[in-house]
N, C-alpha and C positions, 0 to 999 in steps of 0.2 A: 626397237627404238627408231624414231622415224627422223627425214633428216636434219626438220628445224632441231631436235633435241639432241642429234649430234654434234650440229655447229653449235650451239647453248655451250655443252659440256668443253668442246673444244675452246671455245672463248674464254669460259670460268676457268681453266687450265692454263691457258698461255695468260691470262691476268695474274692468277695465283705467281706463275711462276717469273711474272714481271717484278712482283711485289720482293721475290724471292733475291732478283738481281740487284732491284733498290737497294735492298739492304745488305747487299753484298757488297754496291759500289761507297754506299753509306761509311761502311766499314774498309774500302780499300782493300777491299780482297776481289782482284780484277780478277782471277781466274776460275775465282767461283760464278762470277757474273758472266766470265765470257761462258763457262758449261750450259749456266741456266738460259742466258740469249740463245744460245742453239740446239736446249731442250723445245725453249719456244717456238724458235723455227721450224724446228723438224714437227710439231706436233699439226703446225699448220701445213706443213710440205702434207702432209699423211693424209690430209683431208681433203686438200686440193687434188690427189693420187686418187683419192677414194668417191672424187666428183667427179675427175676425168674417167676413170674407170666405167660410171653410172652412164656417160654419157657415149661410149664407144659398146654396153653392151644393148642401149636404147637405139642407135644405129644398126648393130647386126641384129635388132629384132623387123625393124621396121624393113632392113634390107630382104629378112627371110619371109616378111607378111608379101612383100613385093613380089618374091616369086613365086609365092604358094599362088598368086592369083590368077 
């Protein structure tokens, strides 16, 4: 999976699961809303983790091309 189709899935998730608070907060049941807000969050934490990550191992490549030279 490449990574625009990771951020896609990531989006259609944290939407889903907005949809999921609506109708929690719809019904007044805050503590299912507050769960689902910070399934949302965390799902976006994961991916922001998972873009820093891409960008600290694109560093120690370019770091290790610099020395091979």
């Amino acid at each position: 999976m490449d990574d625009a189709e990771e951020i896609l899935d990531c989006m259609l998730s944290v939407d889903e699961t907005l949809e999921e608070v609506e109708e929690a907060l719809q019904n007044k049941n805050y503590s299912v809303a507050l769960h689902k807000l910070k399934e949302a969050r965390d799902a976006i934490s994961e991916m922001r983790d998972d873009d820093e990550a891409e960008d600290d191992r694109q560093e120690v490549e370019m770091h290790v091309d610099d020395k091979l030279r």
